[in-house]
C-alpha positions as CSV (number, residue, x, y, z in Angstrom):
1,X,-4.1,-22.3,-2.5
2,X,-1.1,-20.8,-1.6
3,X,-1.0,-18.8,-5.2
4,X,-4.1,-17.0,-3.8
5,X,-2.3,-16.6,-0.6
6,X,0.6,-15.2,-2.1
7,X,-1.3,-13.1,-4.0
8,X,-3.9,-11.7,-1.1
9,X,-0.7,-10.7,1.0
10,X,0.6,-8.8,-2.2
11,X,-2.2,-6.5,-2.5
12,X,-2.3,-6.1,1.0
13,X,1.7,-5.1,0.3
14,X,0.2,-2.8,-2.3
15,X,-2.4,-0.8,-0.5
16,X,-0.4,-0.1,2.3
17,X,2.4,1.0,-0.4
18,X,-0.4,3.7,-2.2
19,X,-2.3,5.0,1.7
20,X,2.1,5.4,2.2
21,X,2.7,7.2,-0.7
22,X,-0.5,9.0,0.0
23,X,0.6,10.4,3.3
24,X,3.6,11.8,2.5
25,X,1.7,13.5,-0.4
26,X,-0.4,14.9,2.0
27,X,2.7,15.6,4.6
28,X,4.2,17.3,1.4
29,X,1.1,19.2,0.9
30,X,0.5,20.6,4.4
31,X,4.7,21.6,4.6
C-alpha cells in the first residue's frame, strides 16, 4: 500500500516537474 503511495506522490512530483519546465519554456519563448 504504501509502494503505491509512494509511487502516486512521485508522478504527482513528476508532472508538476514537466508543467515547470514547461513554463519557463514558454517564459523563454515570450522574452
Amino acid at each position: 500500500m504504501s509502494y503505491t503511495l509512494n509511487h502516486a506522490s512521485s508522478r504527482q512530483i513528476v508532472r508538476d516537474y514537466t508543467q515547470l519546465c514547461f513554463g519557463i519554456k514558454r517564459l523563454m519563448h515570450d522574452l
